[in-house]
Structures are given as C-alpha cells and as structure tokens.
N, C-alpha and C positions, 0 to 999 in steps of 0.2 A: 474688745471687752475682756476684763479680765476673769480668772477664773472665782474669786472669791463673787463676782456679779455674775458667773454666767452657770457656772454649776458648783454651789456650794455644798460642802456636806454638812455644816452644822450652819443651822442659822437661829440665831437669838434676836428676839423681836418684844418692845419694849418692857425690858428685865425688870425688875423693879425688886429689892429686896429692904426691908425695913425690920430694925430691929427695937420694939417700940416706938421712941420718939424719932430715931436717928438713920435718917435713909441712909444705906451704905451704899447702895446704886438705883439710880434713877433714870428709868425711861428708858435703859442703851438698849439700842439695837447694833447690830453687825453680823456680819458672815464669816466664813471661813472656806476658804474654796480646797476641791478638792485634788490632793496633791500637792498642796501648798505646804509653808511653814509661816504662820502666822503668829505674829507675836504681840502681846496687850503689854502697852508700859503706861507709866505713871510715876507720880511722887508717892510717898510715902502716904498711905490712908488713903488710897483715890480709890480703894474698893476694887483691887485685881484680883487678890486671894477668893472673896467672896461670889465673885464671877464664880470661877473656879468651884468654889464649894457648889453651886448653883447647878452648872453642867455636869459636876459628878454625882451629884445627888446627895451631898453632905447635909443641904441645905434645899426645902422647899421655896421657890420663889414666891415674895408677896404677890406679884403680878409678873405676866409675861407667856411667852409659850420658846419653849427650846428646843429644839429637832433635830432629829439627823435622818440624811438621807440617801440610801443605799445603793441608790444609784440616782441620777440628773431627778431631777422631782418636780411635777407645774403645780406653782404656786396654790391653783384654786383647788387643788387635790388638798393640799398642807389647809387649807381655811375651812376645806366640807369634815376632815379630821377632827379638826379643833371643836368644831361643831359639834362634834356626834359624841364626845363627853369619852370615845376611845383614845386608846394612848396606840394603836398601830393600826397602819392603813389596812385597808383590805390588799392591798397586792402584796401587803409586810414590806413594803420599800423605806412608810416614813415612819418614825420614831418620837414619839413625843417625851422629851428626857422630864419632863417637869409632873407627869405624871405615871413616872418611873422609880421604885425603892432604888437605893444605891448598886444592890447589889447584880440589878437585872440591867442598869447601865452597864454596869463593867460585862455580862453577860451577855447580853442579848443585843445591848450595841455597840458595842467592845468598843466601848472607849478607856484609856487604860490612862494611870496618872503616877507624878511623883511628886514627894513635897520638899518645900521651905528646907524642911532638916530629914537627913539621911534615915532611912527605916529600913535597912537591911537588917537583916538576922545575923547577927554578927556574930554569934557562938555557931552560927553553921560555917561551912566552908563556900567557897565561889559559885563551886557548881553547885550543892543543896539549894541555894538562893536562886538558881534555875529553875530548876525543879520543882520547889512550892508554888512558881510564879505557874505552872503546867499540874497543878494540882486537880482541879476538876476535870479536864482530859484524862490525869492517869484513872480516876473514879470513875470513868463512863468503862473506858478500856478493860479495867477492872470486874466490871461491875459490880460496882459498890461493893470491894474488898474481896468475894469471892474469887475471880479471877486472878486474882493478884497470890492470894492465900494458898491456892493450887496450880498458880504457874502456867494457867492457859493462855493460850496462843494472843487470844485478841489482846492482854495482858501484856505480853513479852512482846508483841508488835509494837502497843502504845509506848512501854517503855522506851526501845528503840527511837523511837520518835523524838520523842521528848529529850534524849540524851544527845540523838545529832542536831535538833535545836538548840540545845544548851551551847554543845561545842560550837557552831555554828557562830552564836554571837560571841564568844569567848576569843574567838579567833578577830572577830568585826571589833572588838576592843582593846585587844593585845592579852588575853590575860589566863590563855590557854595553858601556860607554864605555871600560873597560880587557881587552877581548876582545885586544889585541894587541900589548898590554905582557909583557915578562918577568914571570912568576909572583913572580921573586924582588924585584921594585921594587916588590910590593904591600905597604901598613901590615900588621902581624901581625893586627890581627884580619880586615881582609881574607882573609889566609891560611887561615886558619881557617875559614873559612865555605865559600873555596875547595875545601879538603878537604872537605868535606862535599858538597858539590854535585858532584868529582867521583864518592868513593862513590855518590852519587845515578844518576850516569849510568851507570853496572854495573845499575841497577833491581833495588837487593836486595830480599828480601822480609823481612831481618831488617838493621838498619843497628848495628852495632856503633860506639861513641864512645868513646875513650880520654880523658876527661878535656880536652873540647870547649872550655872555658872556661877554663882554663889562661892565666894571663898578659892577660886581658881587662880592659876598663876598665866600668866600669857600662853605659855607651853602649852599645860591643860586647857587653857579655853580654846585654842584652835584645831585640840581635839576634841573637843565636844562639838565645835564645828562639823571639822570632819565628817565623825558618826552624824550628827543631823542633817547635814547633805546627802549621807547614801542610805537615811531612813528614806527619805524622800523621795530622790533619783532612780532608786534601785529597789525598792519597797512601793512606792507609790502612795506612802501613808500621809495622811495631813498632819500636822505638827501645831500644837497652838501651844504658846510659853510666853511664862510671864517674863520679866526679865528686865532685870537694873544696869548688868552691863552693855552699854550702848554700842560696844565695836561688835558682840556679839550680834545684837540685835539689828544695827546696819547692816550688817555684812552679810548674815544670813536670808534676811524675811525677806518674802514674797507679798507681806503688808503687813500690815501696823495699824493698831488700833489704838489712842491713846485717853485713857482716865485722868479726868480730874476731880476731888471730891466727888466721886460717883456718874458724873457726866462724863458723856464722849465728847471732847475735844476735836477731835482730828481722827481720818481714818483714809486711809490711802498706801501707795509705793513709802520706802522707805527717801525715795529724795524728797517727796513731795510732804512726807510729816518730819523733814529733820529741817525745811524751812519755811517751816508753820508758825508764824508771827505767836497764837496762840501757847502752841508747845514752847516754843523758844520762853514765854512768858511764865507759864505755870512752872518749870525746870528753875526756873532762875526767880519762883518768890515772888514776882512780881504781880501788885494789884491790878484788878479789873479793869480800873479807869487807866491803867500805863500801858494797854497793849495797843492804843493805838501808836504810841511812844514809838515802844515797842518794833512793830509792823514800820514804822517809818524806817526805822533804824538799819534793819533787815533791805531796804529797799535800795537804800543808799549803794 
C-alpha cells in the first residue's frame, strides 16, 4: 500500500468549489501521503489553481472537508471532527483546513505556498527575502519589538537562528555568494528556486508549488528537481505541485493526480497515469465519445 493510501497528511474529500453558475471543481477527492511529492496536472481550466486556493485558504470551499494530519490519523477520529462543527481534534493532531482563515493555515498548519508568477521582494536583497519569510519567529523571540529594541538575549538567539536558516538554504540553492544582492538582479530561475527556499524557511510541513517550473530552461529545471528531491529525502516534507511540465512531473512524483474541467480523471504512480487511455484523451482535445478510440489505440 502506498503512502498517499496508508498515511496521508492532507486529505481532500469531495471538494466542491462553485463560482455562481460555473463549478470550477467538482466532487474531487484525493490524498497526499506523507513524505511524498505529489503533483495535480491538467489542461488548461481543469481547476488546479483553485484546488490550491481551496487548501491555502484563499478560497472557502462550496462543499467538502480538507485536513491535515500531524501525524498517521483513523479515519473515524477525522468524521467525529467533522461532526463536532470544530476545526481541531482534541489530541491537535487533525486540522480542518476549510474551517481555517488563510492565515492560521500557513500558521498553525504550516502549510506554506508559491505562486503562478514570482512574489519576491525584489527591492530587498536575497537574504532579506529570508528573513521576512522567519518574520513571526523573530516577533515571538522579540517579543513583540521589545526584545529586539534592547537587544535581549531571547532576541539575539532568534536572530541567530533565523540567519543560519537563511544561509542554510542559500547554500541548498547555490546562491550563498548572492546573499546581498537585490532579489530582483537574480536570472529567473534563480528566482524560482528562491521562492522556494524562502517557503522553506516558514518549515512547512506541507510545501505547496504553483507551477515551480514555469519559464525554465532544461538546466534550471533539473535543478529544481534536485532541490525537490532533498526537500523530501532529507526534510521529510510532502510536496504537492501543480505543474505543466511533464519531464518534471514524471520524473519526480510519487503520484499524480489528474484534472479535467474540474473532475478527477485519473490518480495513481506516474507509469500508471502517463498510460491512462483517459489522460492520453483529455491532453490531446479529444471527445468523450473518442476515448474508447482512444484506449484501443494505447492497447495496441
């Protein structure tokens, strides 16, 4: 059994998001297992972003329930939850993301994210863009600007922290020698990797990727590989990315999940959705009534 069936940490169970007349996803259910890197593809409009908005709390879902859970979780614990009208078990293991503000997602269940287009702070330099991402730790360390103001110890500790964090992934991306350049005089896939490393310094326990690979060149995208294998490997973090380039997304995932106009298609190993009668169909435009066509074809 694999781990997205045997111990998931995020599970979404029939999603439902509707924008008036226009369902953008309908009914998906899926997992995410823990330690994995999971990745949702699709054509163009098949309602991945919206997922996305859904689990970060951008977005309240019309129907559904979304979870995480902090460690292995039994199902009938997650359904007396859902019941009791709370959004956290009593042990604080599960998490109900859908009756969660945006902000106590990324907090309280550190799930952390990046988008479609680059959002560094580009008038900062490499490491500041560290550093904002360790913003509410320096505030605690601080406490709340006193410490900071007069230079106490718990202060000058967190600092510390936060600065061998920064260098930390700076070094995990090569970009240790541009710790104090502008953000924004780095090449784009520099950028890119940036974002992610700072996500990293939040220490989510679910890392959300909008489409990581986006505008890369072969070179960069097998380093973005890279880093997403030793978030994984050597972090233990689960990984869920949306993601149009398919060498990335073959090569890396530990499953696939695949959207079509807002239905789940296919969900399984990457061998077993890349010879999916179905996927093969939706990728290549083809009607409803062709995928038995389709499925023959594939057979031969």
């Amino acid at each position: 059994m694999t781990r997205w069936q045997s111990d998931p940490i995020l599970t979404v169970e029939h999603l439902t998001m509707r924008f008036g007349g226009l369902v953008a996803v309908d009914d998906l259910s899926f997992t995410v297992g823990r330690g994995d890197i999971t990745a949702i593809i699709g054509p163009n409009g098949a309602g991945k972003t919206t997922v996305f908005n859904c689990i970060t709390g951008f977005y309240k879902p019309t129907e559904g329930r979304i979870a995480i859970a902090l460690d292995k979780a039994d199902p009938p614990t997650m359904d007396r939850l859902t019941a009791s009208g709370a959004r956290l078990s009593a042990d604080r293991n599960i998490l109900l993301l859908d009756r969660m503000p945006d902000f106590e997602i990324a907090r309280d269940a550190k799930v952390a994210r990046t988008f479609q287009n680059i959002r560094l702070f580009g008038g900062m330099t490499v490491l500041e863009n560290l550093f904002v991402a360790q913003h509410n730790k320096l505030m605690v360390a601080s406490n709340y600007t006193i410490g900071g103001i007069f230079g106490l110890a718990s202060y000058r500790k967190g600092q510390a922290a936060a600065l061998e964090r920064a260098k930390y992934w700076l070094e995990h991306i090569d970009l240790i020698e541009r710790a104090d350049d502008p953000a924004a005089d780095l090449p784009y896939g520099d950028q890119r990797r940036l974002e992610i490393a700072r996500a990293m310094c939040t220490e989510p326990r679910l890392l959300c990727l909008d489409e990581p690979a986006a505008g890369l060149n072969p070179r960069e995208s097998a380093q973005l590989n890279k880093l997403l294998r030793f978030i994984r490997d050597e972090h233990g973090i689960s990984v869920l990315l949306i993601e149009h380039d398919m060498g990335v997304v073959m090569e890396i995932s530990d499953h696939i999940v695949v959207l079509d106009y807002g239905e789940k298609i296919s969900d399984g190993a990457a061998d077993a959705v890349r010879n999916d009668p179905k996927v093969i169909a939706a990728y290549l435009g083809v009607e409803d009534e062709e995928v038995d066509a389709v499925e023959q074809e594939v057979m031969q």
